[in-house]
N, C-alpha and C positions, 0 to 999 in steps of 0.2 A: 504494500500500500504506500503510495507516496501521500505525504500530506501538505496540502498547499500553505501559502505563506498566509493565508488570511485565517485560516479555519482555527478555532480557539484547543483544536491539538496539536495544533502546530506552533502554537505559540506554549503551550505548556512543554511542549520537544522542545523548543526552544532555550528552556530555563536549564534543560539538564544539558546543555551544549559546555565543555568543560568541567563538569562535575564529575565526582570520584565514584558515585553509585555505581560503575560500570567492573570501574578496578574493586571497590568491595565485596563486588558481587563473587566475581570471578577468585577472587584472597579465599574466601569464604566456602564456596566448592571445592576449592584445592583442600584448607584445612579438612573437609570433612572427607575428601577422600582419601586422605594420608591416613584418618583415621579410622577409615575403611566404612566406610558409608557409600552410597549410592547416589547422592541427592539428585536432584534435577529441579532448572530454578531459571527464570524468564525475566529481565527488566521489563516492567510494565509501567504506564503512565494510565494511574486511573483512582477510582476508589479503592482503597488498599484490600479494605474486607472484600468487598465485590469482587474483585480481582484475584485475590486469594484462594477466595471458595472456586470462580470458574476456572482456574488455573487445576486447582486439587481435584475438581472434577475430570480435567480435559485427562490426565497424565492418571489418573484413580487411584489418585493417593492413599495408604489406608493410616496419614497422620502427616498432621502439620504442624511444625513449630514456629511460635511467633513471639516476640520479646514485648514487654512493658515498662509501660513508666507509668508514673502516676502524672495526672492532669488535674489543675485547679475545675472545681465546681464551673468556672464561664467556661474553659476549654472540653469537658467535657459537652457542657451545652450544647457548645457553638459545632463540633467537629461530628459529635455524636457516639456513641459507645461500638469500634470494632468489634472489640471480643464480644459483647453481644449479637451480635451479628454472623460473628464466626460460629459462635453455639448452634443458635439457631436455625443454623444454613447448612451448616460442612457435612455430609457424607459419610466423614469419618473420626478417628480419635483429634484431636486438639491438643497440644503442650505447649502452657504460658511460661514461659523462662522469665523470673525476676530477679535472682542475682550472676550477673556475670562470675565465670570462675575461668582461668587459664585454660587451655590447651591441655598444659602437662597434668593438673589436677584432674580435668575431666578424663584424658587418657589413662592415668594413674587409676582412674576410681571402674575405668571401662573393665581394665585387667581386675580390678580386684570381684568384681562379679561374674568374672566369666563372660562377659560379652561380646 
């Protein structure tokens, strides 16, 4: 799909012109397949949740992980609740990640269960 210079996703492609989202992305698959995972994983320009669930549907995901933070009472307002959203939509399991841990911790903790 080409997107014209007028149409309002082309101006939101616009915004990620220079932006790291691409190299994160790609960091991010490597990490999990060093540590031997499968992922599969799409830059996408849209509603995050919306996009999420059609994405975990297209590929039949049987689990998605997605991180949190906490949002003041207006930003919740104004942005509206993801993870509700994800509950109520997805297909499949769900896993909200709230605290970051290393690589080597999480590697470490993979071997200690036999995983």
């Amino acid at each position: 799909m080409t997107l014209g210079s007028s149409s309002p996703r082309a101006s939101r492609a616009a915004r990620w012109t220079g932006c790291r989202s691409p190299t994160i992305l790609s960091e991010g698959l490597e990490r999990l397949k060093q540590l031997g995972f499968s992922p599969k994983a799409r830059l996408i320009i849209g509603d995050p949740a919306e996009q999420i669930g059609l994405f975990a549907k297209e590929v039949g995901a049987d689990l998605v992980v997605v991180g949190h933070r906490k949002q003041k009472l207006i930003q919740r307002w104004w942005s509206g609740s993801s993870g509700a959203y994800l509950v109520d939509n997805l297909g499949c399991s769900l896993l909200i990640g709230r605290n970051a841990i290393s690589d080597e911790a999480f590697e470490a903790e993979m071997k200690a269960t036999g995983a």
